[in-house]
N, C-alpha and C positions, 0 to 999 in steps of 0.2 A: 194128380193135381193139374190142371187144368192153367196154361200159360199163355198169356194173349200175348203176341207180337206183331209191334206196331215199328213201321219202318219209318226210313228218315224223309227227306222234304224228296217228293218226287221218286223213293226210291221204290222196290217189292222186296219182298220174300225172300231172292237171290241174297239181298245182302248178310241174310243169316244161314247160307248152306252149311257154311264150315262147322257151325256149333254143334257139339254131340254132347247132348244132355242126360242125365240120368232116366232110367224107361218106365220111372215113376210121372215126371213129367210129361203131362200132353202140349205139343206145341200146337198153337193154335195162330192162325194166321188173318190179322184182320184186315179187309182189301180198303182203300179207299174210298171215299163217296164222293159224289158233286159236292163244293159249296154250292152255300145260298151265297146271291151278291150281297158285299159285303158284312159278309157273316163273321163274327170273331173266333178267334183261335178256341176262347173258353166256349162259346156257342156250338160249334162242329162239333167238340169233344164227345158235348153232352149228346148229341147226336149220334154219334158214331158208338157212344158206351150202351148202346141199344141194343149191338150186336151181342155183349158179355152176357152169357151166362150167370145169374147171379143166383142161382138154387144150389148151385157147385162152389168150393172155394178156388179160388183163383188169384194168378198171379200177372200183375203188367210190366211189360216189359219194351220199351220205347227207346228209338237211336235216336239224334241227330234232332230233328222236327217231330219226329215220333214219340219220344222223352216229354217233350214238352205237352202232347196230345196227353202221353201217359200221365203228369203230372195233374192236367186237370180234370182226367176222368177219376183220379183218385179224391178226390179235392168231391166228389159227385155219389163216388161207389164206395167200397168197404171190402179193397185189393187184399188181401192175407200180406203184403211184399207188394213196393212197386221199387223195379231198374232202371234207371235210366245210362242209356251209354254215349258219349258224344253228343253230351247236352246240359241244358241247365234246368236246375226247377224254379229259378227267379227271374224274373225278369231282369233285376238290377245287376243281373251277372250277367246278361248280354255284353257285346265287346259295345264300348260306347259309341263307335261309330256306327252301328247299327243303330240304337236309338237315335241318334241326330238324322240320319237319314230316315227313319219313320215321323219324325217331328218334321222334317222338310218339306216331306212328299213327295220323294225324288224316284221313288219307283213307276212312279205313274207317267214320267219321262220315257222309259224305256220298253220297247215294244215286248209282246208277251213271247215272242219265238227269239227276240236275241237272247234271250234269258238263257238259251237251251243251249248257248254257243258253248262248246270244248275244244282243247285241246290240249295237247300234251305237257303243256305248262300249267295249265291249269289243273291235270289230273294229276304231276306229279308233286308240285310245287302245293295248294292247296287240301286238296286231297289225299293227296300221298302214296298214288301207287307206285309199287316197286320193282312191277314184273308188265313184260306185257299181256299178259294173262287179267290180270288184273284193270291195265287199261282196257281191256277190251272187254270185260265186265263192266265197268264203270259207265264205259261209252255205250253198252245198249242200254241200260237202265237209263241215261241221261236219253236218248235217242228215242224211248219209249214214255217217256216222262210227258204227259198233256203241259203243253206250256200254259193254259190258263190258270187250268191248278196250280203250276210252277209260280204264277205273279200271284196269284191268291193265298200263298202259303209264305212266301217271303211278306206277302202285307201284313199278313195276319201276326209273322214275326214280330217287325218290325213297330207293331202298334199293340203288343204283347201288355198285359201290367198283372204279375203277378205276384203277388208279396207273401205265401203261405205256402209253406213245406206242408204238404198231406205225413201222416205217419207211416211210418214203415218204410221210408222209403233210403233208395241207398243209390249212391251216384259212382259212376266209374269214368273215368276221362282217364285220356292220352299227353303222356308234357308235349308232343309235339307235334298236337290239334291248330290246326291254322284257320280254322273255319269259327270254330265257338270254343274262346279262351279269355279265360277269366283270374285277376289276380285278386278279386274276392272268394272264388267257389272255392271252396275248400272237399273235394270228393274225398269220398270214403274208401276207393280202392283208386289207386294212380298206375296204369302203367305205363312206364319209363319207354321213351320215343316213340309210344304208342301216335297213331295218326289219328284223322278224322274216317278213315278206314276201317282202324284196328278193331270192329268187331268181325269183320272177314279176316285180317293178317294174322292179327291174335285171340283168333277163335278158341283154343285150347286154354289159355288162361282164362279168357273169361266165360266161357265154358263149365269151369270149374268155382268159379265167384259165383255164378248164376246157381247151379248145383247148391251149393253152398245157403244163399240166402233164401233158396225156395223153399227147401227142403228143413232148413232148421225154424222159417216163418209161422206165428202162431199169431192169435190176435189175445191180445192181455183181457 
């Protein structure tokens, strides 16, 4: 089976070392593209679902900003299974300050490299890491991260409208997501002080929820 993985806003591949999947599962890693200026979050998707294999069945699998990519390439394709981790598939489940600040246009204020700024409050406080091992993971993926794409993915967020759950699909969040948390979403797997991290911290459980949904996934 054949597993597309799509990373979160500005991250790679890195962010899913930890996961050790069943060795029925192919993981399959999908790189980023240019946007077009001003291209929509649902527009890129469909672009970027160019790269899927679709003679094979296949499974998506989306963090963070990645989630939301995975969401509406499902919304396009005909995923056996789509995951989303540390993310939402509606729009209306953004944190509402998010949307006010897409209605304002307040990102267009702020230059595209300060976007890129970190540091240790910010990686452990938001973010969540716990080790420095992990900040220092965090800090090159942020360090390598194109800041144009970085303002072009937060815009695309922020001007996000999506009202339709694709089928099959299955949501896992963390309670102690500081990034994208919602007292609407109601995910299907929760785990407990999980961060906006926890698909590196707690790789092994969801490691096994992913196992789980791939593998028992069939199309009605």
């Amino acid at each position: 089976m054949n597993a597309y993985f799509i990373s979160g806003l500005g991250a790679d591949k890195r962010i899913f070392s930890k996961l050790k999947l069943n060795e029925k599962i192919k993981i399959i890693h999908i790189d980023w593209i240019d946007p077009v200026k001003n291209e929509s979050l649902a527009a890129y998707a469909r672009r970027l679902s160019k790269m899927i294999d679709q003679s094979q069945p296949f499974a998506l699998i989306g963090v963070s900003f990645g989630g939301m990519i995975a969401v509406e390439i499902a919304k396009v394709l005909n995923p056996l299974t789509t995951i989303i981790i540390s993310s939402t598939m509606l729009s209306t489940h953004l944190p509402a300050i998010y949307r006010l600040a897409g209605k304002l246009g307040l990102l267009k204020l702020i230059p595209a490299k300060l976007l890129k700024s970190s540091n240790k409050f910010t990686q452990n406080y938001y973010f969540g890491t716990r080790s420095s091992s992990e900040e220092t993971l965090l800090g090159k993926i942020i360090k390598d991260t194109d800041p144009y794409f970085l303002k072009w993915a937060i815009g695309s967020i922020l001007s996000w409208e999506n009202k339709v759950k694709p089928e099959r699909i299955f949501h896992i969040h963390g309670t102690n997501d500081k990034i994208l948390y919602s007292k609407k979403s109601k995910p299907d797997f929760v785990i407990q002080k999980g961060t906006h991290f926890m698909v590196y911290q707690n790789a092994r459980e969801i490691s096994e929820i992913i196992d789980e949904m791939i593998l028992n996934s069939k199309i009605n």
